[in-house]
N, C-alpha and C positions, 0 to 999 in steps of 0.2 A: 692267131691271137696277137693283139698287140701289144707292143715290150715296153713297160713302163718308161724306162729309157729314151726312147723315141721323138720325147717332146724334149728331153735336155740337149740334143745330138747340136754341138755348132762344129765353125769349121775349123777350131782349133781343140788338140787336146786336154781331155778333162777325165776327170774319177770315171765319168759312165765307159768311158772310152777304154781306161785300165781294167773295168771292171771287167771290162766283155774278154778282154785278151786274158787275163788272169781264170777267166773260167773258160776259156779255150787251152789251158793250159800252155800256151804263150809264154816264151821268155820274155824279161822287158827290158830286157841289153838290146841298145839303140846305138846307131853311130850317128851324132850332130856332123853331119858333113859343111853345115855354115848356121852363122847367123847373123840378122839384116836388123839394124836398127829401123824402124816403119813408120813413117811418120801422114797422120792422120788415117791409120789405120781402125777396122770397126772390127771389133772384140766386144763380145757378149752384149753387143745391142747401144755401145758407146766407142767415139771416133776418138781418138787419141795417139800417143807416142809412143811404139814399143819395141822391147827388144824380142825377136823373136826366133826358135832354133829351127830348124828345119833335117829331117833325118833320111838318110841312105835308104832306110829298110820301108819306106813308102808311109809311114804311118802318117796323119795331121802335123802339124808343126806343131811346138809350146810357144804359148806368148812366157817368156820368162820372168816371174817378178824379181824380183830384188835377189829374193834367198837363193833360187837357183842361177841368177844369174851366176853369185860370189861361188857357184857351187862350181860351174862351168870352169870361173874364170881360174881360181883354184887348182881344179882338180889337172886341166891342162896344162900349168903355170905360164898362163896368159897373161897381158896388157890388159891394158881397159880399153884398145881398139878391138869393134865387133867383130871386125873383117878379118880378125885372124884366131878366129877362136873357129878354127876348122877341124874336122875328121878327128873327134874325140868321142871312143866309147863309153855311156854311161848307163846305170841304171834305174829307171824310175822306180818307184814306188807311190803308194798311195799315203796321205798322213792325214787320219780322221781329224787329227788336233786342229787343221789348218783354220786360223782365223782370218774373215771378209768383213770390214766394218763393223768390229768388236763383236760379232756372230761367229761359230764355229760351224765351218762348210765343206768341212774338209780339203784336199787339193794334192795334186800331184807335188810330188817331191822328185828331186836326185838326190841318190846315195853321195854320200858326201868321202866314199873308197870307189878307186878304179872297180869294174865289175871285170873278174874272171873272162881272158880270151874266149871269145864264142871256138870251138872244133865244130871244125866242118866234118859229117859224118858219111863215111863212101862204104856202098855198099861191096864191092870189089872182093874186100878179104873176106867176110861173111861168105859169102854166096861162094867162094870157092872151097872154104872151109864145109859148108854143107855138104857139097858138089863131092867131097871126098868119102861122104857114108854112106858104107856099102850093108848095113841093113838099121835096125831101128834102136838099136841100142846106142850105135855109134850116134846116128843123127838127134838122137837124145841130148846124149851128151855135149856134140857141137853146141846143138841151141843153150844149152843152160851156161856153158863158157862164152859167149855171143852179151856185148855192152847191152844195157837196154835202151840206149839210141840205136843199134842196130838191129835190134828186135822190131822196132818203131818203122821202121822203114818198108814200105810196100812190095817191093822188089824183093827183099830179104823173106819176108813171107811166103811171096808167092813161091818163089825158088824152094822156099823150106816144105809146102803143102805140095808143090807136086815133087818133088824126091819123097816126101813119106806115103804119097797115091802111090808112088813106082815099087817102094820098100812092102808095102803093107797087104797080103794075101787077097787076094780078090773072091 
């Protein structure tokens, strides 16, 4: 079936683009690893000047307007040179309010607060913690003391479904 979305898709980030990560249940903490001022750059079907960020975690770049630029330039306490407004964490968001030529289009946003360190989540003490119940009460119990990032984790499952194949009377 085809996804309404489909015909919005360009090569830079936009709402359709948040939309999909946000129902992928997707964090939207990005690291701007740089951003290139662009000049005669094609953005939305028109050649122009832009400042544009570009992110670590793969996603499209943002062409930045104005607001998020100050948001950038800010929240890093940056210059107004592009070239060093490098490897800073932020948060998108969507903002239904966003006005396009006195029309409201919505448009991505950055939080205008640092976002909350990403944790990297290791499957390691889980899986040993399981590894230690010796029948089904105990491995109960592990899993319900278990983060629900580490619940999340496929390895941690698996580990957890065959220890309770092994615990569980056949």
């Amino acid at each position: 079936m085809p996804n309404y979305r489909n015909v919005y898709k360009s090569d830079h980030l936009g709402v359709v683009d948040l939309e999909e990560l946000v129902e992928q249940g997707k964090p939207l903490v990005f690291t701007v690893t740089k951003v290139k001022q662009e000049e005669g750059a094609m953005v939305a079907g028109s050649k122009g000047n832009f400042n544009i960020a570009y992110f670590k975690e793969g996603i499209k770049p943002l062409v930045l307007n104005a607001t998020n630029a100050n948001t950038i330039r800010r929240l890093g306490g940056f210059g107004t040179d592009v070239d060093t407004w490098l490897n800073l964490a932020v948060e998108l968001y969507i903002d239904a309010s966003v006005k396009m030529k006195g029309q409201v289009v919505g448009g991505v946003r950055i939080r205008t607060t640092s976002p909350a360190p990403r944790v990297e989540v290791s499957d390691v003490t889980a899986i040993a913690a399981l590894g230690s119940a010796t029948d089904m009460g105990q491995l109960n119990a592990i899993w319900k003391g278990l983060s629900a990032d580490e619940k999340k984790l496929a390895t941690v499952i698996k580990v957890a479904q065959d220890i309770k194949s092994k615990l569980t009377p056949q």
